[in-house]
C-alpha positions as CSV (number, residue, x, y, z in Angstrom):
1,X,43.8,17.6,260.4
2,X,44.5,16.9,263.9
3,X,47.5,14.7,265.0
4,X,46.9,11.0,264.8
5,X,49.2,8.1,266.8
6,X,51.9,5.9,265.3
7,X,50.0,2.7,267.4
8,X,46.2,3.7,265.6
9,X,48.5,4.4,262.0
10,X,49.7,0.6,262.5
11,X,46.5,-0.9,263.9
12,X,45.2,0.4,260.6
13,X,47.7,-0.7,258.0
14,X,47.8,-4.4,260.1
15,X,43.7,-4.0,258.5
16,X,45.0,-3.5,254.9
17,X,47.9,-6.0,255.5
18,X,50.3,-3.4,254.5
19,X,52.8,-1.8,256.7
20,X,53.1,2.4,257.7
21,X,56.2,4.1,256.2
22,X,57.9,6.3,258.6
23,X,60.4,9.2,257.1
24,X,63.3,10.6,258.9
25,X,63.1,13.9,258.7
26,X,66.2,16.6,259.7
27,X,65.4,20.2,257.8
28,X,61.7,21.9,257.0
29,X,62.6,20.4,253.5
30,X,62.3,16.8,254.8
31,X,58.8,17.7,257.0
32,X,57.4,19.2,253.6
33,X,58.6,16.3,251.2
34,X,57.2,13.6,253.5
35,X,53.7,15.7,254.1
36,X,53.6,16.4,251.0
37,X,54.7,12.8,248.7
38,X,52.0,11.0,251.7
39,X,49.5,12.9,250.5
40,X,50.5,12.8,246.9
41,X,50.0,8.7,247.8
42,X,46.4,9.3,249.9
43,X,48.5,7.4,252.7
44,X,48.5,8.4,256.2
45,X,52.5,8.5,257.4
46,X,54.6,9.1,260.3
47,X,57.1,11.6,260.6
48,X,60.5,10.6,262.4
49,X,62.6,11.7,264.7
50,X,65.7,10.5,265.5
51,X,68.0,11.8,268.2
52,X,70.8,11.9,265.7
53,X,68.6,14.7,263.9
54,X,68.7,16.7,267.6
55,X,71.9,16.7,268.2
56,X,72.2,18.0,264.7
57,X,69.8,20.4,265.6
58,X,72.1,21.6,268.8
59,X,70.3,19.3,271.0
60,X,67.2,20.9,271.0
61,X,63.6,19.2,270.3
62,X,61.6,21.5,270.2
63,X,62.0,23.6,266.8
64,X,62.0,20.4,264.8
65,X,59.4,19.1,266.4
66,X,56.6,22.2,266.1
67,X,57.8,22.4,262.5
68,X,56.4,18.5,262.2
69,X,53.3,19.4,264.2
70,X,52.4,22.1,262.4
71,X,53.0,20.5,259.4
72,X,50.7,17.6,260.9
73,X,47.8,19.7,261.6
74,X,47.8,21.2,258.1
75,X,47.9,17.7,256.1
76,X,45.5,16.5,254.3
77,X,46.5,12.9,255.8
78,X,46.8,11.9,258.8
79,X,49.7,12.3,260.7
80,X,51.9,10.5,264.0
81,X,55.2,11.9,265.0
82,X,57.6,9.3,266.2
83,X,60.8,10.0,268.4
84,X,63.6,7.3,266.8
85,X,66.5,5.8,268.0
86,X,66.2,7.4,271.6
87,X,69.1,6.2,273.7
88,X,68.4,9.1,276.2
89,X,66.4,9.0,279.1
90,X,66.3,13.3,278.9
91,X,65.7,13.1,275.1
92,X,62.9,10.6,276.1
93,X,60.9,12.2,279.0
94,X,60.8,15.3,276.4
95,X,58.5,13.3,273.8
96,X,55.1,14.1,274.9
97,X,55.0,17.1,275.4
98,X,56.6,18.0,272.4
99,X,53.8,16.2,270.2
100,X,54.9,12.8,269.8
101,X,52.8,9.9,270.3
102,X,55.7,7.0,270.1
103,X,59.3,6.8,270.7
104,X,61.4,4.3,269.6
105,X,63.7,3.1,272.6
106,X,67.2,1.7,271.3
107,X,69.1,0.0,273.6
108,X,70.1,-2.7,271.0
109,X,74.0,-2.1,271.7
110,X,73.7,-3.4,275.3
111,X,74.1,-6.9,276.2
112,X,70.8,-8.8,276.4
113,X,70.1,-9.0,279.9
114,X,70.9,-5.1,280.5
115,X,69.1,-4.2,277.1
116,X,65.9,-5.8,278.3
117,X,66.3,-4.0,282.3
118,X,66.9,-0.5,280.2
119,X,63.3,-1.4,277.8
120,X,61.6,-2.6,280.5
121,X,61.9,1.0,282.6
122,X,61.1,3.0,279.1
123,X,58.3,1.2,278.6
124,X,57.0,1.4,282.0
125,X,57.9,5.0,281.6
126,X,56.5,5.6,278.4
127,X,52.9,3.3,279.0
128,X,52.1,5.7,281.9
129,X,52.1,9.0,279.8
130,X,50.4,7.4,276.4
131,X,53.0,6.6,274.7
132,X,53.4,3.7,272.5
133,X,56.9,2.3,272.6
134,X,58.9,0.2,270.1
135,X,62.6,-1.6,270.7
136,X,65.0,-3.1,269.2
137,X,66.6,-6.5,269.4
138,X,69.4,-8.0,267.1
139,X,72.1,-5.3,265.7
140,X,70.5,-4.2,262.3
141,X,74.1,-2.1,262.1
142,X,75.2,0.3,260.1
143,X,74.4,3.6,262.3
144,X,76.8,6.1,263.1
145,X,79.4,5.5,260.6
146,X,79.8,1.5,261.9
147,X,79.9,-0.7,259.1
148,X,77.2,-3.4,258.9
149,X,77.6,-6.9,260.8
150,X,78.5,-9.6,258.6
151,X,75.3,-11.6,258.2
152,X,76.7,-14.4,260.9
153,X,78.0,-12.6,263.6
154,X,76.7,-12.7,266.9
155,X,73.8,-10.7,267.6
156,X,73.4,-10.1,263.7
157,X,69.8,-11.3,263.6
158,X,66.6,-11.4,266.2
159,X,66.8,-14.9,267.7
160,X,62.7,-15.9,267.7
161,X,62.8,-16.8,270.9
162,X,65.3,-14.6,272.3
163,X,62.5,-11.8,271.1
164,X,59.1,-13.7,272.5
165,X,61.0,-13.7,276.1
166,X,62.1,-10.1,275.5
167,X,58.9,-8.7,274.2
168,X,57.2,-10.7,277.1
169,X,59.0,-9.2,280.0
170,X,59.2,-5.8,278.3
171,X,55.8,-4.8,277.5
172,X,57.0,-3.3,274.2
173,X,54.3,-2.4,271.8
174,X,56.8,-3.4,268.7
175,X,59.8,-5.0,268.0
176,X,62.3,-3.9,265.0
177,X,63.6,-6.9,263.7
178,X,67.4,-7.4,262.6
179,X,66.5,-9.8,259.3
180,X,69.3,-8.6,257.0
181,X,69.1,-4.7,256.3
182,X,71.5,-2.2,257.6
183,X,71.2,1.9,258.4
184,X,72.8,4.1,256.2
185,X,73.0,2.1,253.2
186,X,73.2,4.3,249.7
187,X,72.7,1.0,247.5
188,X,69.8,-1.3,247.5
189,X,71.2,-4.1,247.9
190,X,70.5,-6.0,251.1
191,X,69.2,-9.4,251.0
192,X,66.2,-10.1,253.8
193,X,66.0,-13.5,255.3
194,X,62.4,-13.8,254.6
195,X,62.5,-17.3,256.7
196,X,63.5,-15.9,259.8
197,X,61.2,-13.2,259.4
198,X,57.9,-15.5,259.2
199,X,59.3,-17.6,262.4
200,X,59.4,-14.1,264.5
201,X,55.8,-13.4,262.8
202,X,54.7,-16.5,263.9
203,X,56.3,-16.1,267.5
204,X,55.6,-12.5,268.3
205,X,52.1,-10.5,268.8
206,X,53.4,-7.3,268.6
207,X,54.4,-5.5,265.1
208,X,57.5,-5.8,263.3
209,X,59.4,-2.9,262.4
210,X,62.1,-3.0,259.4
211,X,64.7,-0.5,259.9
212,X,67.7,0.4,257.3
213,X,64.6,0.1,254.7
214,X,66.9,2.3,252.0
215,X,69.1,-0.4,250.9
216,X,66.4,-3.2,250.3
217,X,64.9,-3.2,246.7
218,X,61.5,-3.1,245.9
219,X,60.7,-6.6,245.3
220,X,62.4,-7.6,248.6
221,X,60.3,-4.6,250.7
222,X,56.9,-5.7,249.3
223,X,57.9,-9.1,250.7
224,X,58.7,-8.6,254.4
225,X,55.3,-6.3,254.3
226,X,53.8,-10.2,253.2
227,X,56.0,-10.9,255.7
228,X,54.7,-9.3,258.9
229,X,56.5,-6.1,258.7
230,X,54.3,-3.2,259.7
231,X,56.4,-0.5,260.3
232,X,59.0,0.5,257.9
233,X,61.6,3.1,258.3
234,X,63.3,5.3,255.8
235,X,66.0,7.7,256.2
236,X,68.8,7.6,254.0
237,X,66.7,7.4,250.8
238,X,65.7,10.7,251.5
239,X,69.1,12.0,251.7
240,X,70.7,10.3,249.1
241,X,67.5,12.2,246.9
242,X,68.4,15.4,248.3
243,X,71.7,15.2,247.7
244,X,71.7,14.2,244.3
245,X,69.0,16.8,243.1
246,X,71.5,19.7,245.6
247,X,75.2,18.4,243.2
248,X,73.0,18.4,240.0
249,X,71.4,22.0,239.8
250,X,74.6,23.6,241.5
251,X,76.8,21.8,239.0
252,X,74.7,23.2,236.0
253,X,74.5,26.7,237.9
254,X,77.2,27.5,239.5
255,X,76.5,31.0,240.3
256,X,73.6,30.3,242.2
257,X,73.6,32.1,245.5
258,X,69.6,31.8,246.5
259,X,69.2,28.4,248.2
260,X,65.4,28.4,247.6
261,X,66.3,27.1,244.0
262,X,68.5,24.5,244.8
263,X,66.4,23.3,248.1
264,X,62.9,23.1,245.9
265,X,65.0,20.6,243.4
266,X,66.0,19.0,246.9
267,X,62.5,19.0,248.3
268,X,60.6,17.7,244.9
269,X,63.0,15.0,244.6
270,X,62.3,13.8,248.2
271,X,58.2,14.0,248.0
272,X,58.6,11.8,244.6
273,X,61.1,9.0,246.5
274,X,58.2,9.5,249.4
275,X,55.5,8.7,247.2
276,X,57.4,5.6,245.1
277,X,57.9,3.9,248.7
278,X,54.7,4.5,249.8
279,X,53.2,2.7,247.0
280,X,55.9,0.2,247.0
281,X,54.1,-0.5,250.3
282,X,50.7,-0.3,249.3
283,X,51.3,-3.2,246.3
284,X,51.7,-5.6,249.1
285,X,48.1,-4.4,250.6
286,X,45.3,-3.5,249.5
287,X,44.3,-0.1,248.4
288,X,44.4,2.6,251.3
289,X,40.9,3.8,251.9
């Protein structure tokens, strides 16, 4: 089916009080798991992004991004392709034409006064060409090899007011929240602070965005969705499946030489992790119609 937007994806799960799971995605393996687990779950998704993946990819956009497109088109769910963690203005002006209908602008690392003057020109940028825009405010952590803040360090958490201001004089369309998880994390361990979370609910208009969802458990995700979180991303989770499924069929054949055998154990293991979170989302909901 045709292309659908991130903003109309989250308009519709604020509907059925859930919240839209968004997959990183690096390799063909990661568009078809996604696709492929969303529709096992009869949920629409988002397909992610990040500019992390495009460097990977030798800095180039564009063959990731048609892969997700057409992958997008040929779905029997609908669709959005999201541009994460841009930090970029190059990597950003290159989003709609390449298919995406949001960008996430990250300029979470700057001081607060520069971080909101940096959002503020995105997002004018971005609302002139269609796009719908998403920030970040409080350092979630984590990314790029950096360890994860200790849970009282400055900047740790999105101060509620702090974010009404910011979101105010931004103009962003959503905000992701810093409320205890951390990128990158391979257990599932982090701890949400599920009171701060309903005070930025209560304060802010706009969605709420969980990122580093990998490391929270299940009981603690469905929450923050009860929470106000409508947007929840997932990266590592994926990996951490490929990557298991990869060391277990090499380490029982080690003569294998044909990579489609080991990447379909790679890819199967991904679309099942896809479909568990989506439904981990759903439970907090109501059933996706």
């Amino acid at each position: 089916m045709p292309l659908t937007t991130t903003g109309e994806l989250i308009a519709r799960a604020a509907r059925l009080r859930t919240a839209v799971a968004a997959f990183n995605i690096i390799t063909l393996e990661h568009i078809e798991a996604v696709v492929t687990g969303a529709e096992t779950a009869g949920a629409p998704v988002v397909l992610q992004v990040s500019q992390n993946a495009v460097k990977f990819r030798g800095g180039r956009l564009g063959p990731l991004a048609r892969a997700a497109v057409t992958a997008a088109e040929q779905a029997h769910i609908p669709v959005a392709l999201h541009l994460d963690h841009v930090q970029s203005d190059d990597l950003l002006r290159q989003a709609p034409d390449a298919g995406f209908s949001s960008v996430m602008y990250d300029a979470a690392r700057l001081p607060y006064a520069e971080n909101l003057t940096a959002t503020q020109a995105a997002a004018d940028w971005a609302h002139a060409q269609g796009l719908w825009i998403e920030a970040e405010l409080g350092q979630i952590g984590g990314k790029d090899g950096r360890p994860p803040l200790d849970a009282h360090a400055p900047g740790a958490r999105t101060d509620p007011a702090e974010a009404r201001d910011f979101v105010a004089r931004t103009g962003v369309d959503a905000l992701a929240v810093a409320i205890g998880s951390a990128h990158a994390m391979t257990t599932r361990t982090a701890a949400l602070d599920h009171a701060l979370l309903k005070r930025l609910s209560a304060e802010l208009a706009v969605p709420l965005v969980l990122h580093g969802s990998s490391g929270v458990p299940d009981d603690e995700l469905a929450e923050a969705v009860e929470g106000g979180i409508g947007k929840v991303n997932v990266g590592t989770a994926l990996n951490a499946a490929l990557t298991r499924a990869l060391r277990d069929h090499l380490g029982r054949h080690p003569e294998a030489v044909d990579p489609r055998a080991y990447l379909a154990t790679g890819r199967t293991a991904m679309t099942d992790e896809v479909t568990r979170i989506i439904r981990v989302l759903d439970r907090a909901g109501v059933s996706p119609s």
